[in-house]
MIDOSE-1310 file (N, C-alpha, C; in nm, 2 decimals, decimal comma, always signed):
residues 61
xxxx	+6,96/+14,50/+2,39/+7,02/+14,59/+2,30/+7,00/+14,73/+2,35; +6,88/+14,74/+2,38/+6,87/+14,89/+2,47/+6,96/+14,89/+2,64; +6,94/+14,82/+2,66/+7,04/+14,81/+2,79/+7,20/+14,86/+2,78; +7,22/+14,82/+2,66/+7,37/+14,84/+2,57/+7,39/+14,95/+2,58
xxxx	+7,26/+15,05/+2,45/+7,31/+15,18/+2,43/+7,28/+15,21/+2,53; +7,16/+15,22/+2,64/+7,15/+15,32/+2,75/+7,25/+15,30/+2,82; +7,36/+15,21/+2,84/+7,49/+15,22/+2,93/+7,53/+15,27/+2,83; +7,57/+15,24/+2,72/+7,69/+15,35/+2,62/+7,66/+15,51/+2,68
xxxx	+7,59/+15,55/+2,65/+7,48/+15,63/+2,62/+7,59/+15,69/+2,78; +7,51/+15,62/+2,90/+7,53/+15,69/+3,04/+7,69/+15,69/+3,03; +7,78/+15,60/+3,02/+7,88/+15,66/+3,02/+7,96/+15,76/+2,92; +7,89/+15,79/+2,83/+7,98/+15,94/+2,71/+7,91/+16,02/+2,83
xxxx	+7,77/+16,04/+2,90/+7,75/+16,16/+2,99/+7,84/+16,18/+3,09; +7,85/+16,04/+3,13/+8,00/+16,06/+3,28/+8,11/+16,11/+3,22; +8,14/+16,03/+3,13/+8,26/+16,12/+3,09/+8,31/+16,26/+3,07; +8,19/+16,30/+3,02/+8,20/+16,43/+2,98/+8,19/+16,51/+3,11
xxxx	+8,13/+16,50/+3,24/+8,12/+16,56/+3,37/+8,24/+16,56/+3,39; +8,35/+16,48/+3,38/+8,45/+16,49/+3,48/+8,53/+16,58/+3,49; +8,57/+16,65/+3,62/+8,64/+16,78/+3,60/+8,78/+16,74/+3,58; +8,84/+16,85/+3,45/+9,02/+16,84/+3,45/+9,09/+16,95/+3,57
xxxx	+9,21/+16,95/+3,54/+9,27/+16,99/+3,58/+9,43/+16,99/+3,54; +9,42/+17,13/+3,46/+9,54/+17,19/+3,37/+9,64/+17,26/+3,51; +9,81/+17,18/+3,47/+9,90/+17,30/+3,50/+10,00/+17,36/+3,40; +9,99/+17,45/+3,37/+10,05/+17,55/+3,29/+10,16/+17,68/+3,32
xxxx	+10,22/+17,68/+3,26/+10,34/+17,83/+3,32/+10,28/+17,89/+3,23; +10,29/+18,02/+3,33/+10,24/+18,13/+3,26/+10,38/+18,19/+3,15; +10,26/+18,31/+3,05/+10,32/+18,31/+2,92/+10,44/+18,42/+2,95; +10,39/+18,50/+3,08/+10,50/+18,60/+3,09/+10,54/+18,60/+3,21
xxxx	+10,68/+18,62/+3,23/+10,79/+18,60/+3,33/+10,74/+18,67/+3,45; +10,75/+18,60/+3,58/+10,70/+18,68/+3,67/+10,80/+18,78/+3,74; +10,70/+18,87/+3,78/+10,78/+19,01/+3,79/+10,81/+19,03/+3,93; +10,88/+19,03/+4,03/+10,90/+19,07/+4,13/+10,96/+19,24/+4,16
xxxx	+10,88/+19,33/+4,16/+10,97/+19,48/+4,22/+10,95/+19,52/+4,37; +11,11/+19,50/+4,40/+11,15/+19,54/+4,55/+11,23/+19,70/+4,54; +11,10/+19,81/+4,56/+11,18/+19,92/+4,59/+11,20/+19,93/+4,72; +11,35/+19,89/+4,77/+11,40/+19,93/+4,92/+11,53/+20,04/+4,93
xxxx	+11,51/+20,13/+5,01/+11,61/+20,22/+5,02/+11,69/+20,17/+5,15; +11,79/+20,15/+5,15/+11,84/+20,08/+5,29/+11,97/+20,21/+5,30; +11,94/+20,31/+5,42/+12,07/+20,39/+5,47/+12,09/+20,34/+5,60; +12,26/+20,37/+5,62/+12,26/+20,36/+5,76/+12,35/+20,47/+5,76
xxxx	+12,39/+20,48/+5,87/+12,46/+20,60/+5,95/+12,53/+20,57/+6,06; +12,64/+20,52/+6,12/+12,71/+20,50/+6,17/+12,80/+20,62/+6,27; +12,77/+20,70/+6,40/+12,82/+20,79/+6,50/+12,92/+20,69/+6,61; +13,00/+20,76/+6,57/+13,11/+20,74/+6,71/+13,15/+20,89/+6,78
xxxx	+13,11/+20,87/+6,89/+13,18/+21,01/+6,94/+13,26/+20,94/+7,06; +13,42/+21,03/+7,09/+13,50/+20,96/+7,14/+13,53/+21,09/+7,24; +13,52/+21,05/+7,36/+13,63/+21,12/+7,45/+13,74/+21,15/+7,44; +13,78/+21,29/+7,47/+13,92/+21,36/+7,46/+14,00/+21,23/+7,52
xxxx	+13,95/+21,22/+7,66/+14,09/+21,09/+7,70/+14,08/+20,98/+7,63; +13,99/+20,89/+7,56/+14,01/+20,81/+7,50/+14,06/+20,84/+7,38; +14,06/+20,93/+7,29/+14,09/+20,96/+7,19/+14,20/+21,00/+7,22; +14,32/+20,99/+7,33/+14,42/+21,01/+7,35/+14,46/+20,89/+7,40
xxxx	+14,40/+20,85/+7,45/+14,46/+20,65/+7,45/+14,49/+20,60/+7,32; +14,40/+20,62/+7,23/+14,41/+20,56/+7,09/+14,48/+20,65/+7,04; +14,53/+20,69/+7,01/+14,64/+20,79/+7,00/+14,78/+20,71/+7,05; +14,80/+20,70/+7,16/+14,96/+20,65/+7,24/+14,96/+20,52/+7,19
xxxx	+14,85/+20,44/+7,21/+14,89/+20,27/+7,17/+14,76/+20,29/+7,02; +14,83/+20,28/+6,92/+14,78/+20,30/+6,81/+14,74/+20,11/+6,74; +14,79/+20,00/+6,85/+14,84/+19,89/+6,79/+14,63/+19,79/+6,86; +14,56/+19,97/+6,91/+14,40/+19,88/+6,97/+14,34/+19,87/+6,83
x	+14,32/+19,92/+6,77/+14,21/+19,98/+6,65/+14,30/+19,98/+6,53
């Protein structure tokens, strides 16, 4: 009879050691802030003679 409860006994202690392990969503939305400033700037500088090619045959660009 003692053999009984001291196993009852040892396993409510095991039991209770055992670690859980909860997954849960969180309660508030996750926030991502991307402040990016993205400029570009685009330079063409064209030769008088090219700029008179493109000019005669208007059918390149």
């Amino acid at each position: 009879m003692k053999r009984i409860l001291f196993c009852l006994l040892a396993l409510g202690f095991a039991a209770g050691c055992t670690p859980t392990v909860q997954v849960a969503a969180p309660k508030e939305p996750i926030e991502i802030n991307l402040n990016v400033k993205i400029e570009h700037e685009i330079r063409i500088q064209v030769d008088k003679e090219l700029q008179g090619l493109f000019d005669e045959d208007s059918e390149l660009f």
